[in-house]
Backbone as numpy.savetxt, mean C-alpha at the origin, in Angstrom:
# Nx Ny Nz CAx CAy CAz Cx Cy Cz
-12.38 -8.91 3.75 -11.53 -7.83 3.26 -11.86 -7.53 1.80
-13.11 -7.39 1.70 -13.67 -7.49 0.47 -12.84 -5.51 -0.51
-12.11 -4.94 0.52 -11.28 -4.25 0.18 -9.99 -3.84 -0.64
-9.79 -5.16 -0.91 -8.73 -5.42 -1.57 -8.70 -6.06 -2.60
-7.95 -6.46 -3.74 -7.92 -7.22 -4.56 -7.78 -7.98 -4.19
-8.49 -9.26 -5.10 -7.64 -10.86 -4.85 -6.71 -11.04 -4.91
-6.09 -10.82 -5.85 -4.51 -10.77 -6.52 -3.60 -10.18 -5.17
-4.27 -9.02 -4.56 -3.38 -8.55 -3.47 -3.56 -9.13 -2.16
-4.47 -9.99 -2.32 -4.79 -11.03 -0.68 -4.15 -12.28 -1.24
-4.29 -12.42 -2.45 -3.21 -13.99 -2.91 -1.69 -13.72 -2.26
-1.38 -12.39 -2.83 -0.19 -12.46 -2.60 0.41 -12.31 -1.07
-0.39 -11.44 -0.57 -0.40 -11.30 1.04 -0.29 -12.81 1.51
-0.96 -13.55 1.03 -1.45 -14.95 1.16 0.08 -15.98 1.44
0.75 -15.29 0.35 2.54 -15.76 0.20 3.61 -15.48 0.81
3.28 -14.21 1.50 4.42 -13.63 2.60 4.58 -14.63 4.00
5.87 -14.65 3.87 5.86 -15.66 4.81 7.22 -14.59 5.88
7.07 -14.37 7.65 7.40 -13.25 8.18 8.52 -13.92 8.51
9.31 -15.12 8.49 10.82 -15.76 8.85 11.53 -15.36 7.61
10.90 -14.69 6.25 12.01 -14.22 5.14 11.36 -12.73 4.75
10.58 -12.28 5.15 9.79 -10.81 5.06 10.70 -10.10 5.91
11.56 -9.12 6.02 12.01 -7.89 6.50 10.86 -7.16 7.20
9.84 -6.37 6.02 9.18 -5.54 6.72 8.44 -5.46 5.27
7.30 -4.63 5.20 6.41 -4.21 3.91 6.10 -2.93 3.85
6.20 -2.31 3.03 6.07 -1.02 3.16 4.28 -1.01 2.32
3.26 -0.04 2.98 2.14 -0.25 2.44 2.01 1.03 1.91
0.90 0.94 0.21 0.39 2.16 -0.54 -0.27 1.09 -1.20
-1.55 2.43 -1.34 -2.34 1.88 -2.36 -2.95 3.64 -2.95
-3.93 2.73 -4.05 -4.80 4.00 -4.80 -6.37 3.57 -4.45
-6.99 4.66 -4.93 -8.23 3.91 -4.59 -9.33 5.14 -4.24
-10.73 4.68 -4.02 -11.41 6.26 -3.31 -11.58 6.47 -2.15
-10.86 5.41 -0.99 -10.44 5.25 0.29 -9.38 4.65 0.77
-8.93 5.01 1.97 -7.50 4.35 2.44 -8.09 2.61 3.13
-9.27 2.43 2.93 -9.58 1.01 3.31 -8.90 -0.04 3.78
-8.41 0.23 2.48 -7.58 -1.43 1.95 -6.01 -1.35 3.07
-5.42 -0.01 2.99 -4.15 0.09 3.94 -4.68 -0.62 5.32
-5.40 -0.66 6.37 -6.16 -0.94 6.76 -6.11 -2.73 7.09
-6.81 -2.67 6.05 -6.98 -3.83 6.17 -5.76 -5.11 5.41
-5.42 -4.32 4.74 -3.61 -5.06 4.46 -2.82 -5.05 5.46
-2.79 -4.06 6.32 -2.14 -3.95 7.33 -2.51 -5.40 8.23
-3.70 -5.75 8.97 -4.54 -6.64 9.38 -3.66 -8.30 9.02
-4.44 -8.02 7.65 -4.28 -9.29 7.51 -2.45 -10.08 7.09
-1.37 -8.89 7.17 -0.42 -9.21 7.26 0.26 -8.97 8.83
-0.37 -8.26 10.04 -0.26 -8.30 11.18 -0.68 -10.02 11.46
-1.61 -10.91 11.14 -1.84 -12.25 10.81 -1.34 -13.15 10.78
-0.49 -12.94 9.89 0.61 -14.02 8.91 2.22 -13.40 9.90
2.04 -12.41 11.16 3.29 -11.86 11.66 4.61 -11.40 11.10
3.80 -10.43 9.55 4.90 -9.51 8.95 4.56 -8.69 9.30
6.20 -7.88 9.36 6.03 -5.93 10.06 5.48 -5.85 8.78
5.06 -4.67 9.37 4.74 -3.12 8.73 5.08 -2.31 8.64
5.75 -1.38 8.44 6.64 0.09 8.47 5.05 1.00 8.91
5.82 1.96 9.65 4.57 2.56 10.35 3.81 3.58 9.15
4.81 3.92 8.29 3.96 5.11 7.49 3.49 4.34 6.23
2.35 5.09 5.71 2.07 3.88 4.48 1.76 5.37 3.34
1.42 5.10 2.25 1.28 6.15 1.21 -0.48 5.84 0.95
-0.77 6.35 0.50 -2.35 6.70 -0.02 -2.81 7.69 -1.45
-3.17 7.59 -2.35 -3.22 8.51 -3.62 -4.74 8.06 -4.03
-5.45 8.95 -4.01 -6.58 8.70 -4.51 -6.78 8.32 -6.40
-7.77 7.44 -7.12 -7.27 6.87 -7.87 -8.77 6.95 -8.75
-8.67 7.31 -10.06 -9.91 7.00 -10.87 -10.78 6.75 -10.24
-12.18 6.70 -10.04 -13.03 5.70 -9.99 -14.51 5.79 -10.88
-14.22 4.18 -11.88 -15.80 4.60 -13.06 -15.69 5.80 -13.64
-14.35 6.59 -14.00 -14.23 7.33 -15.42 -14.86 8.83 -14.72
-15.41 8.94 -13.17 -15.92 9.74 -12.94 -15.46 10.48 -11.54
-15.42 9.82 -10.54 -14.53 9.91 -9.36 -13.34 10.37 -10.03
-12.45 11.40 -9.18 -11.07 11.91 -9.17 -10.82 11.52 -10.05
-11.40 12.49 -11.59 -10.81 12.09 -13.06 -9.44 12.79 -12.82
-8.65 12.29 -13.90 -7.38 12.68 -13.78 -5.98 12.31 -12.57
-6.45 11.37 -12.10 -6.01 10.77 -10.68 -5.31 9.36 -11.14
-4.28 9.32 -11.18 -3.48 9.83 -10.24 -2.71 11.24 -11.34
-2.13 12.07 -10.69 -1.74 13.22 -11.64 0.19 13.48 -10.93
0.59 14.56 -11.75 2.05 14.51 -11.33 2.11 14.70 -10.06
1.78 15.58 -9.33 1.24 15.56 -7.82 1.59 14.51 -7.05
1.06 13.62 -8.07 0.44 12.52 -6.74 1.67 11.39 -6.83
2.07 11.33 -8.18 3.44 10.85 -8.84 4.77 11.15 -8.11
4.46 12.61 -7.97 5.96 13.09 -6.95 5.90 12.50 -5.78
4.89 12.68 -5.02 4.43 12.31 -3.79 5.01 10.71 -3.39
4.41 9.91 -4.78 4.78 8.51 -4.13 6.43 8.30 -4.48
6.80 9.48 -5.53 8.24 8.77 -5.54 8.88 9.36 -4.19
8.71 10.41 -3.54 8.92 10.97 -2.72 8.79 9.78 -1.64
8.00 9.08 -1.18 7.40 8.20 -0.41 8.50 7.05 -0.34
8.17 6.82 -1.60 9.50 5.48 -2.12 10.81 5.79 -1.79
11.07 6.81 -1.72 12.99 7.18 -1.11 12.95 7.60 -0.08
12.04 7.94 0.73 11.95 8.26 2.11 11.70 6.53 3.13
10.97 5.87 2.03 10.98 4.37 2.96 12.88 3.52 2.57
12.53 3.71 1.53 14.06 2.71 0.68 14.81 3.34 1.83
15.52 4.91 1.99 16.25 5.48 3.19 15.83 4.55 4.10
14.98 4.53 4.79 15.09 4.46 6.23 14.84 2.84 6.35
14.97 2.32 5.33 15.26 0.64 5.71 16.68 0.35 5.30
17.65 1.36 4.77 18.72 0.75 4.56 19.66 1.49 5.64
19.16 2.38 6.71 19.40 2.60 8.26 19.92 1.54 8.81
């Protein structure tokens, strides 16, 4: 899962699914890869997933999607974030 950060497979690494609820997935990046494969490797360890995940394309090397993430993409995830927070407190 050479897709992901360490830091974000350490921590995946820590979820344990008898005190995990559910995870809601987003990332940035110049592909949705990593959703993917976070998804995976916490299907693994037998934590849900919430079916919808967020995606924002993200810098890459000062040259890829300069200006990224932008307000756009800002609304979008807060938008994202109260549409999941809602529907887990259903």
């Amino acid at each position: 899962d050479h897709d992901i950060l360490p830091e974000v497979q350490a921590f995946i690494g820590t979820l344990d699914a008898s005190n995990t609820a559910a995870v809601a997935l987003f990332a940035t990046g110049f592909s949705t890869a990593a959703l993917a494969s976070m998804r995976r490797l916490l299907a693994a360890r037998g934590v849900r997933v919430l079916g919808e995940s967020f995606f924002c394309k993200g810098k890459l090397f000062f040259v890829f999607n300069a200006g990224r993430p932008n307000e756009s993409d800002l609304a979008s995830a807060r938008a994202f974030g109260l549409k999941t927070l809602a529907s887990v407190k259903q």
